[in-house]
KEPA-901184 format. One record per residue: x, y, z of N, C-alpha, C in turn; residue in one letter. Coordinates in steps of 0.2 Angstrom, whole numbers, plus 5000, padded with zeros to 4 digits. Layout:
BEGIN
+------+------+------+------+------+------+------+------+------+---------+
|   nx |   ny |   nz |  cax |  cay |  caz |   cx |   cy |   cz | residuo |
+------+------+------+------+------+------+------+------+------+---------+
|    X |    Y |    Z |    X |    Y |    Z |    X |    Y |    Z |       a |
...
+------+------+------+------+------+------+------+------+------+---------+
//
This chain:
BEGIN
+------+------+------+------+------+------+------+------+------+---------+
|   nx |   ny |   nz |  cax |  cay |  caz |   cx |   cy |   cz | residuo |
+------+------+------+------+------+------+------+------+------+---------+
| 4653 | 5016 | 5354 | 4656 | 5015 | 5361 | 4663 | 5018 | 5361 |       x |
| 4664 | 5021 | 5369 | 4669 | 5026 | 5369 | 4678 | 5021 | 5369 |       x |
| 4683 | 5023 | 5369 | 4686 | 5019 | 5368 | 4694 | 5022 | 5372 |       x |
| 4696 | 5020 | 5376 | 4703 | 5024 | 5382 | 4708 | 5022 | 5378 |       x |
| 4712 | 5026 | 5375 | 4721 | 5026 | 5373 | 4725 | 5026 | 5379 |       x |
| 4731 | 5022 | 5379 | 4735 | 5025 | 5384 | 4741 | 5029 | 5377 |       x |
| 4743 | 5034 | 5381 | 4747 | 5039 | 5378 | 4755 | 5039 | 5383 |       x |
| 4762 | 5039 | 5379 | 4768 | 5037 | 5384 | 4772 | 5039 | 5381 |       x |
| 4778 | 5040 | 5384 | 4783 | 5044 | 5381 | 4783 | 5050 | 5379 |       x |
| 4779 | 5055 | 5384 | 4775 | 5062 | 5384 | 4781 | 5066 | 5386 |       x |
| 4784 | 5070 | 5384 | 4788 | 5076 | 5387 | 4784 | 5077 | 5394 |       x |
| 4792 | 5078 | 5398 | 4789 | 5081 | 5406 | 4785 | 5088 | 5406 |       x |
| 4788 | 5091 | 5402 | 4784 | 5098 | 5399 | 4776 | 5097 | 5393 |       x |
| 4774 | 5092 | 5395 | 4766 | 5092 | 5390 | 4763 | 5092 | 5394 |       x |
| 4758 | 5097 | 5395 | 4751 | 5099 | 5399 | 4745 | 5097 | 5396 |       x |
| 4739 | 5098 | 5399 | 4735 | 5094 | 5397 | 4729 | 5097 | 5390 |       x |
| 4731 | 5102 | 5391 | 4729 | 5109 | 5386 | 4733 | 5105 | 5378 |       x |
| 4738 | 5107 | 5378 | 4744 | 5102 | 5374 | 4741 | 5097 | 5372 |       x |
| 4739 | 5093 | 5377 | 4735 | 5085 | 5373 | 4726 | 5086 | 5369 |       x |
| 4725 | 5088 | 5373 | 4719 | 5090 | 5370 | 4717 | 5094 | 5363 |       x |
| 4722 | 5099 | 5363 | 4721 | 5103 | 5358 | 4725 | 5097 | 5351 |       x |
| 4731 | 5093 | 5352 | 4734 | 5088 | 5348 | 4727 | 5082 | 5347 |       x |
| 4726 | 5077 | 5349 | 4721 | 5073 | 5348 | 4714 | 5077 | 5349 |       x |
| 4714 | 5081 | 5349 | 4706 | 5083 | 5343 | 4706 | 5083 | 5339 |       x |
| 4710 | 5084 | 5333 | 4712 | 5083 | 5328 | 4709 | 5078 | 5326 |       x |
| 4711 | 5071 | 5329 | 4707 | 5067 | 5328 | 4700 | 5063 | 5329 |       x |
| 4698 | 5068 | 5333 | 4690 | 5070 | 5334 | 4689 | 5071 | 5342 |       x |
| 4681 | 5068 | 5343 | 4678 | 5072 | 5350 | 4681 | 5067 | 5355 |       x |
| 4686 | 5071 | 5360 | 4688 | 5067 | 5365 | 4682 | 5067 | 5372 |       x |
| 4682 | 5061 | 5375 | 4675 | 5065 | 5381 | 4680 | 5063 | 5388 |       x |
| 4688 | 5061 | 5388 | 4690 | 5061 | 5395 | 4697 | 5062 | 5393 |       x |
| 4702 | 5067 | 5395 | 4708 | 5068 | 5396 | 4712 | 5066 | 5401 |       x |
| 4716 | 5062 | 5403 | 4718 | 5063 | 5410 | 4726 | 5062 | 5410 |       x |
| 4731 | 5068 | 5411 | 4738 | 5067 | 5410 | 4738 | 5066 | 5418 |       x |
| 4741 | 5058 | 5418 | 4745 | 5056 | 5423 | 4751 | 5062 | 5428 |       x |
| 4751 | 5064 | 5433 | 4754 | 5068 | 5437 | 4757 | 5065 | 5445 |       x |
| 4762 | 5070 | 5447 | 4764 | 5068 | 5453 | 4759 | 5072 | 5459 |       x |
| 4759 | 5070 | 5462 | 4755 | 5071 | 5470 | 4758 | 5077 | 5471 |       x |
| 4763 | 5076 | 5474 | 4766 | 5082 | 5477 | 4771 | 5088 | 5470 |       x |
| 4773 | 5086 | 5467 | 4775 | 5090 | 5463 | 4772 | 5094 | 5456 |       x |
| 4766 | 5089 | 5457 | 4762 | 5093 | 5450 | 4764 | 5091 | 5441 |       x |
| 4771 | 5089 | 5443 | 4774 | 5090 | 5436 | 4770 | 5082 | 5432 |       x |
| 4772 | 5081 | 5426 | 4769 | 5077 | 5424 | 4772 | 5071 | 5424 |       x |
| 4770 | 5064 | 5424 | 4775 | 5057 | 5423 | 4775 | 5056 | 5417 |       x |
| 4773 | 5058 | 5412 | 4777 | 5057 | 5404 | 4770 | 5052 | 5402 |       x |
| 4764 | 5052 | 5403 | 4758 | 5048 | 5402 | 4753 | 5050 | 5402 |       x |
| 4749 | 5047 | 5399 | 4739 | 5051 | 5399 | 4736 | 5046 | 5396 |       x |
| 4730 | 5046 | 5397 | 4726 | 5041 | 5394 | 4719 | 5047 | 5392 |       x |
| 4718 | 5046 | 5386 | 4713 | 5049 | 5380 | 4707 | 5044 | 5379 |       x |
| 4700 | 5047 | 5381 | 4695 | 5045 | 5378 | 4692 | 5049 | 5373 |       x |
| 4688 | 5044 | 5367 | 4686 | 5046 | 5361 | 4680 | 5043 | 5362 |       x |
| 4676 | 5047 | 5359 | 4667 | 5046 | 5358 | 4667 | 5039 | 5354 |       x |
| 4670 | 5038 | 5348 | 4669 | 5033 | 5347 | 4675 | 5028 | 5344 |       x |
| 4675 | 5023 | 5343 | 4682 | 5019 | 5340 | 4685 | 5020 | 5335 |       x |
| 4681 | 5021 | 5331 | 4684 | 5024 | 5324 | 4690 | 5032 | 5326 |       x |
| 4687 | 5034 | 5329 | 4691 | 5042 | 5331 | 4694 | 5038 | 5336 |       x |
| 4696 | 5034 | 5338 | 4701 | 5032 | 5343 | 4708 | 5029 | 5340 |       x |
| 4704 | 5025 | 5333 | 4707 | 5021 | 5328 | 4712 | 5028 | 5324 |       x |
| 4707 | 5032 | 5322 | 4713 | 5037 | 5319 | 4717 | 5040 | 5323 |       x |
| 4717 | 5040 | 5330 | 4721 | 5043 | 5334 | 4727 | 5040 | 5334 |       x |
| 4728 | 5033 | 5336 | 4731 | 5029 | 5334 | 4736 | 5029 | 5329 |       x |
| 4734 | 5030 | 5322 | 4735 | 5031 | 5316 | 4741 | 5035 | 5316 |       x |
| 4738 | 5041 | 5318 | 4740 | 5048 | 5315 | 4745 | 5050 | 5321 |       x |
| 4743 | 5050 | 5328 | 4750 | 5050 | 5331 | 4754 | 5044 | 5337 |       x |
| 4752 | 5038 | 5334 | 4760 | 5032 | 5338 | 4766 | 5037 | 5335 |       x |
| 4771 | 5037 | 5336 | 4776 | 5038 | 5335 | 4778 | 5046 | 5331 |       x |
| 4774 | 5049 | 5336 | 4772 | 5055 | 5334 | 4777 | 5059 | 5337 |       x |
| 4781 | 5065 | 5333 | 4788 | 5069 | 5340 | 4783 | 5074 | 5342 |       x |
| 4783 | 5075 | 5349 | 4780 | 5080 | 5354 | 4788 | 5083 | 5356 |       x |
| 4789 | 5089 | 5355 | 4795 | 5094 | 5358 | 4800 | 5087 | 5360 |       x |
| 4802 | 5085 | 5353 | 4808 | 5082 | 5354 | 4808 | 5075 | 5354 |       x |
| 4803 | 5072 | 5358 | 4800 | 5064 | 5357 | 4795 | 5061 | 5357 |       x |
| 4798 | 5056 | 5354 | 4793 | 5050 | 5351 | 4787 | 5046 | 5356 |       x |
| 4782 | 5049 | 5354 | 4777 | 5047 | 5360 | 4772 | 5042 | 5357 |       x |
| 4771 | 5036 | 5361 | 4767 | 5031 | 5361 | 4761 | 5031 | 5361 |       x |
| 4756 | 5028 | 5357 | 4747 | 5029 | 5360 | 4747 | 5022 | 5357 |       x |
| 4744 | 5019 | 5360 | 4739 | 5014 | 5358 | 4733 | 5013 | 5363 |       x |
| 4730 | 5006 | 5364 | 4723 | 5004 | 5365 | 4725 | 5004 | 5373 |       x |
| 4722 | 5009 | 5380 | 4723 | 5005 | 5386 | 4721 | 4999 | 5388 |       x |
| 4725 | 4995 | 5390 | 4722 | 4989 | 5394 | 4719 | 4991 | 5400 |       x |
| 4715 | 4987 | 5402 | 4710 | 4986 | 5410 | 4715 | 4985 | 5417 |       x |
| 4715 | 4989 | 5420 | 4720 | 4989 | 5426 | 4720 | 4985 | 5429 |       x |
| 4726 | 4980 | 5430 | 4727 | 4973 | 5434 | 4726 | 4974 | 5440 |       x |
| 4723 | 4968 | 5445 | 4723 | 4971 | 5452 | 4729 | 4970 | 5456 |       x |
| 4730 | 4973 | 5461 | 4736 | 4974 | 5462 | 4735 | 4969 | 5470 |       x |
| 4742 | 4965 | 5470 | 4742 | 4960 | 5479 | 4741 | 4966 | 5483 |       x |
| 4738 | 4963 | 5488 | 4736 | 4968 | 5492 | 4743 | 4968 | 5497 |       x |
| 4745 | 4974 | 5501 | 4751 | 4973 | 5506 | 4750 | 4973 | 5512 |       x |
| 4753 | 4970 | 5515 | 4752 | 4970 | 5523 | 4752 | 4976 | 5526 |       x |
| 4748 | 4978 | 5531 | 4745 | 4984 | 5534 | 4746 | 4983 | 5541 |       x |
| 4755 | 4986 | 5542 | 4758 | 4989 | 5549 | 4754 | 4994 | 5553 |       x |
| 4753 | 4992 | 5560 | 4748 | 4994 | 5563 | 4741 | 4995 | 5563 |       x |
| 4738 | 4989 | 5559 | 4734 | 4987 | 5559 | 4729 | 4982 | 5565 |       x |
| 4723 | 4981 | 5563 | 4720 | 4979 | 5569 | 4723 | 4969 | 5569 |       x |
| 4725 | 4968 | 5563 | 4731 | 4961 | 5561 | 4732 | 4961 | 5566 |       x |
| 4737 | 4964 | 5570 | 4746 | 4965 | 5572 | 4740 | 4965 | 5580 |       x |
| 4736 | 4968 | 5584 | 4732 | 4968 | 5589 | 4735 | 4959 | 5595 |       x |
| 4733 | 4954 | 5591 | 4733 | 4949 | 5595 | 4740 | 4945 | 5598 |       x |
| 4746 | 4949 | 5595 | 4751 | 4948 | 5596 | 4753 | 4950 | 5602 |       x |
| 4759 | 4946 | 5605 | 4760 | 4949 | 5612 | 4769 | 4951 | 5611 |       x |
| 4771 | 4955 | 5615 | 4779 | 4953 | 5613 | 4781 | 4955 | 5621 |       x |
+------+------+------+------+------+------+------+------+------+---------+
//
């Protein structure tokens, strides 16, 4: 069973090529994804790494928590499942219709 790392404290300078080529090292990844800005491209210092199986997830782990990439100490452990998020009030919606002012 495949197993997501989050990856943190990524130089703004690590491309996705850079991660890939680093964690296959310790084995077959099936999803890379470096977290990015919309508009600027550049990176937000994060990614999350899947591994074919746990064991190669487990030595990724291992072998780079606390690993220096071009100068820092970058983070991997086990990602958590995305919390869901309050939903926000939606200005000019069909909501806001029944009001009179």
């Amino acid at each position: 069973m495949a197993k997501r790392l989050f990856v943190g404290s990524l130089p703004y300078s690590a491309t996705s090529a850079q991660l890939e080529e680093l964690f296959s090292q310790a084995g077959k990844i099936t999803s890379l994804n470096l977290i990015t800005d919309k508009y600027s491209g550049q990176s937000k210092g994060f990614a999350f790494v899947e591994f074919t199986t746990d064991a190669e997830a487990n030595e990724a782990i291992k072998k780079f928590n606390n690993f220096e990439l071009d100068g820092r100490k970058i983070v991997v452990n086990e990602a958590r499942p995305q919390e869901d998020r309050a939903s926000r009030p939606t200005f000019g919606s069909n909501s806001n219709r029944s009001r009179t002012w």
